[in-house]
N, C-alpha and C positions, 0 to 999 in steps of 0.2 A: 530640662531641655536636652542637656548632652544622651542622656537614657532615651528620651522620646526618638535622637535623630541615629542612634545605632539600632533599635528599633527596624527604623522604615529603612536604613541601608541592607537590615540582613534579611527582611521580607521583599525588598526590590530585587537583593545577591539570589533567593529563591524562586524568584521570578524567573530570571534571566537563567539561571539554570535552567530549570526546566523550559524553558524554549530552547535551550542549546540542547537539549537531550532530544528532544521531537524533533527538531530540523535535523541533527546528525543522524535520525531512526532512518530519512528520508519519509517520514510519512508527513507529505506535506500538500498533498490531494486531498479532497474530500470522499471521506470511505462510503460515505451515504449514495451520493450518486455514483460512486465509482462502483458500487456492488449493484445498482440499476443496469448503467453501462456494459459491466462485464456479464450479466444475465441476457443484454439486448444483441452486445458486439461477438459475444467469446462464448457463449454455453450453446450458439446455435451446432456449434460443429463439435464442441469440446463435452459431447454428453454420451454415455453407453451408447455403442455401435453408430457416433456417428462421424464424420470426415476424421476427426483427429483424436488424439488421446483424451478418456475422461479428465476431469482437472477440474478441480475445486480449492481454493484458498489451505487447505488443507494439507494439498496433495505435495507441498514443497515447504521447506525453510523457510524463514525470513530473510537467510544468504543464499537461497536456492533462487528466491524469486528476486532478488535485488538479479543475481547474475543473468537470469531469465531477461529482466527488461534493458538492463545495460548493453545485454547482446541481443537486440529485437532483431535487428537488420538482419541477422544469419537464421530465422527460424522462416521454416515453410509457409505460415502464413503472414510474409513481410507486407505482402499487398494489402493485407487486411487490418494490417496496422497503421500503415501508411493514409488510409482514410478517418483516421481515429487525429484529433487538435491534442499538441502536447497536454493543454490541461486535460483532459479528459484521458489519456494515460497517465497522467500523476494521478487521476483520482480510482482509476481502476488499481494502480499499485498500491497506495493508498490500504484500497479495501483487501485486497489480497495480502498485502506484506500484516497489516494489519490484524488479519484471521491467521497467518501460518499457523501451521501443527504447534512450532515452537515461540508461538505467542501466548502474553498474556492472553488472552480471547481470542484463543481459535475457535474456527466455526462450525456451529454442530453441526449442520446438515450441508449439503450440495445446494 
């Protein structure tokens, strides 16, 4: 019994670890919709020659783009964040911090 119940404490202690690690990553959107999203919201402008710099999950850090969303308010396209529901920005960060360069799975293509 004493065996069985260290057991189940040290696979619940690996549990809860690992959701301390994915909530501290901040990826706590969903990357699925969030890489819809940022294809619908963000690659109309954000694509070769067009309103604003190309940019692909890629194109930044995982501390590049945490800094990116933390300071949304000061970039040029405030307005067009501002029509975007917080969830729907945790899920675009989500997909993006998710692919960085310097993730595990970054994204092959744009």
């Amino acid at each position: 019994m004493f065996k069985r119940s260290i057991v189940v404490l040290l696979v619940l202690g690996f549990i809860a670890a690992g959701l301390g690690v994915a909530l501290a990553a901040g990826e706590t959107g969903n990357s699925r919709k969030g890489k819809y999203l940022y294809r619908k919201n963000c690659r109309v402008c954000h694509v070769e020659n067009g309103k604003a710099k190309e940019l692909s999950p890629i194109s930044m850090t995982q501390a590049q783009w945490k800094t990116t969303f933390d300071g949304r308010d000061k970039l040029p396209c405030k307005a067009e964040w501002a029509k975007l529901s917080d969830k729907d920005i945790n899920d675009i960060y989500a997909y993006l911090w998710g692919h960085a360069k310097d993730s595990p799975s970054p994204a092959k293509c744009k």
